[in-house]
DOFI-539632 format. One record per residue (C-alpha): residue number from 1; residue in one letter; x, y, z. Coordinates in steps of 0.001 Angstrom, whole numbers. Layout:
<rs>
(NUM a (X Y Z)),
...
</rs>
This chain:
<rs>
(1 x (2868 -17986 -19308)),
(2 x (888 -14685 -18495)),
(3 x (727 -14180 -14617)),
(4 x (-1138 -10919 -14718)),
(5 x (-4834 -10635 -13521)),
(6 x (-7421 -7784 -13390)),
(7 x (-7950 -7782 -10037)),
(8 x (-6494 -9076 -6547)),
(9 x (-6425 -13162 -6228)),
(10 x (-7713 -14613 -3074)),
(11 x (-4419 -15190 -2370)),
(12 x (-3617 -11632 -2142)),
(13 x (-6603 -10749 -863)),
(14 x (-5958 -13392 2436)),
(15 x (-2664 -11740 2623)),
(16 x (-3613 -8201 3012)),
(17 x (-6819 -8627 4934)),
(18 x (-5830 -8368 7989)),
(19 x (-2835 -5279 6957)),
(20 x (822 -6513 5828)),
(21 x (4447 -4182 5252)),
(22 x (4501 -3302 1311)),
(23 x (6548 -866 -654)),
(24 x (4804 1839 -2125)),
(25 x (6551 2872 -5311)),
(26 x (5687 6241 -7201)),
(27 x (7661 8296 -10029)),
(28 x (8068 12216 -9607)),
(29 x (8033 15087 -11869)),
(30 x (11661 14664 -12358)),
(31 x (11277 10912 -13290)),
(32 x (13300 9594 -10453)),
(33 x (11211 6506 -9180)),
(34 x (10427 6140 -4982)),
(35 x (9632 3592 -2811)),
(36 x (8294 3936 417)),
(37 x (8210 855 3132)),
(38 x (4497 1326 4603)),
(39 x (1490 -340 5666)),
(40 x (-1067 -1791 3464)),
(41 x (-4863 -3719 4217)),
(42 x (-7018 -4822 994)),
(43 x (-10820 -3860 1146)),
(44 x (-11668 -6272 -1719)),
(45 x (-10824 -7195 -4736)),
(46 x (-10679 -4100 -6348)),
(47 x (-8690 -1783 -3481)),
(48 x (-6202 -1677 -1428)),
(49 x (-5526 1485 1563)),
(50 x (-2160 2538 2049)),
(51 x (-529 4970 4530)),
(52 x (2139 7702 3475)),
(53 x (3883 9944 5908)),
(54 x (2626 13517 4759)),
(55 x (5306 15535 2673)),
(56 x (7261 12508 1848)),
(57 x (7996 12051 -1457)),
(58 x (5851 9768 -1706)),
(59 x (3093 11753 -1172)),
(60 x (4440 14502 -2854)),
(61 x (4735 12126 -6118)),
(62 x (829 10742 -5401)),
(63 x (-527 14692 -5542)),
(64 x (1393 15417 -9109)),
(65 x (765 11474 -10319)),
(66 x (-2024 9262 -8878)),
(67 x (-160 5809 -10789)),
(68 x (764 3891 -8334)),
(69 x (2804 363 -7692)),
(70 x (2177 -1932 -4010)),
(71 x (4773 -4515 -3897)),
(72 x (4233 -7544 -1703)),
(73 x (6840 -9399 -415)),
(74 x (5266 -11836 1940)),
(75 x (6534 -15420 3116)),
(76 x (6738 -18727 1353)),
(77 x (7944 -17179 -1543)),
(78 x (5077 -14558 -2530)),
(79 x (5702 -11917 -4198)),
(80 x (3363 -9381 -6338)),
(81 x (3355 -6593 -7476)),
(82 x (107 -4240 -8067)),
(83 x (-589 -1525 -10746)),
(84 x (-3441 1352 -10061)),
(85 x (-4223 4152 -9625)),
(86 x (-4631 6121 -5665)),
(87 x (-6706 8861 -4417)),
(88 x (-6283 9864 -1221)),
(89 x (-9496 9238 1215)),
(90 x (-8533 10421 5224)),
(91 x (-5781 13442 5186)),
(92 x (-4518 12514 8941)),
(93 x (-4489 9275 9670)),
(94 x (-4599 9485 14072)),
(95 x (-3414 6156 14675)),
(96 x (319 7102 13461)),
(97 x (2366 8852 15729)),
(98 x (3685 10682 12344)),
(99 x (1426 12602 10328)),
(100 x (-138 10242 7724)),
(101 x (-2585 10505 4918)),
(102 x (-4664 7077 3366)),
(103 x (-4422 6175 -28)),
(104 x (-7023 4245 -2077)),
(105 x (-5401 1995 -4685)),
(106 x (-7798 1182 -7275)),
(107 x (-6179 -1964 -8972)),
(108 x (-5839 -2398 -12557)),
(109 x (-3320 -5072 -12812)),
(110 x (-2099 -7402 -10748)),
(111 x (1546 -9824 -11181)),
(112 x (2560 -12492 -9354)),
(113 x (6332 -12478 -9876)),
(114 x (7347 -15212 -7645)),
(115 x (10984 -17131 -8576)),
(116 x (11009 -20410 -8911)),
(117 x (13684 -22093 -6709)),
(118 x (14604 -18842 -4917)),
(119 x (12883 -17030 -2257)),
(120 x (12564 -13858 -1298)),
(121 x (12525 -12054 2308)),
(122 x (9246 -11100 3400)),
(123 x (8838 -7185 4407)),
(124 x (8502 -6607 8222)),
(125 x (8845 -4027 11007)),
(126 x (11374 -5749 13715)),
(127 x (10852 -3407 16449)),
(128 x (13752 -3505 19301)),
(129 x (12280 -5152 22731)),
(130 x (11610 -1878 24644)),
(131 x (9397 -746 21575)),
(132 x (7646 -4048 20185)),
(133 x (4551 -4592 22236)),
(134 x (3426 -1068 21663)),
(135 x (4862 -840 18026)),
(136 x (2709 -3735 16941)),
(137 x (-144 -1983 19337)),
(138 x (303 1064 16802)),
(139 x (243 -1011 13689)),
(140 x (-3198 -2662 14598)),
(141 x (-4891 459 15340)),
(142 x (-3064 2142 11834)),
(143 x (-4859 -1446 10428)),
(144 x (-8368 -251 11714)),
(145 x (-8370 3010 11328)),
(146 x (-7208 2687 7440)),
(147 x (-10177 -65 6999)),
(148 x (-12599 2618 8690)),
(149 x (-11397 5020 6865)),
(150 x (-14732 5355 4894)),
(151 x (-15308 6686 1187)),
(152 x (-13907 9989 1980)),
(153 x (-13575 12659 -1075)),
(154 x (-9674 13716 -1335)),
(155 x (-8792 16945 -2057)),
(156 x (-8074 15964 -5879)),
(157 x (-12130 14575 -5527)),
(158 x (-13851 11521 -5422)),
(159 x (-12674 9880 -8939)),
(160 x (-9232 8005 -9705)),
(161 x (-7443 10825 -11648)),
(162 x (-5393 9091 -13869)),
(163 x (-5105 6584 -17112)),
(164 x (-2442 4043 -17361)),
</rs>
């Protein structure tokens, strides 16, 4: 059985309305894969924004190689993985106290890859007690500001750059 769709379910799309911890994975020139633990919110069906601390590998990898993976590791057991391709929309993303650029995801492919009879840990910030209330304060405005971000042109321009 094929578990693979075109574009986001509504479940994924109820998951990451409102912003949810993903990894972010990328390959670089050398081939070595990355993953980067980020934030993630889904404009519809089609896209998904993403923040990546600037000159991270991450970001590095996204400015050589716009294919991108989102995994989703939320709880009850769901788990998916998204295929695309990103293009960068805001360069400094204001609500991070680290400098941050948004990603566009333009989805191509979509996998639920859920296990039946195990489950897996959902991905989540656990601030300390000093930190949390204005941690989470920080996430929600990193939430808005990535769904405000607009239709901004990257510096690679306004089309997803490249085949998968």
């Amino acid at each position: 059985m094929t578990r693979v769709q075109a574009e986001l379910p509504e479940a994924v799309l109820d998951c990451l309305r409102a912003g949810a911890p993903v990894l972010v994975l990328t390959v670089g020139a050398d081939g070595f894969p990355n993953a980067a633990f980020t934030y993630a919110l889904a404009l519809d069906a089609q896209r998904v924004r993403f923040c990546i601390d600037d000159q991270s590998s991450t970001f590095i990898n996204l400015r050589g190689d716009a294919r991108v993976g989102v995994q989703i590791m939320a709880p009850n057991n769901f788990v998916y993985i998204l295929k695309g391709i990103a293009r960068q929309v805001k360069a400094r993303l204001e609500a991070k106290p680290t400098a941050a650029a948004v990603f566009e995801l333009q989805t191509l492919a979509v996998k639920d890859q859920a296990w039946r009879g195990v489950t897996v840990a959902p991905l989540a910030y656990e601030w300390d007690a000093a930190q949390r209330g204005r941690m989470q304060a920080m996430e929600q405005a990193v939430y808005a500001e990535m769904r405000d971000a607009g239709d901004g042109i990257g510096e690679h321009g306004s089309l997803y750059r490249a085949a998968w």
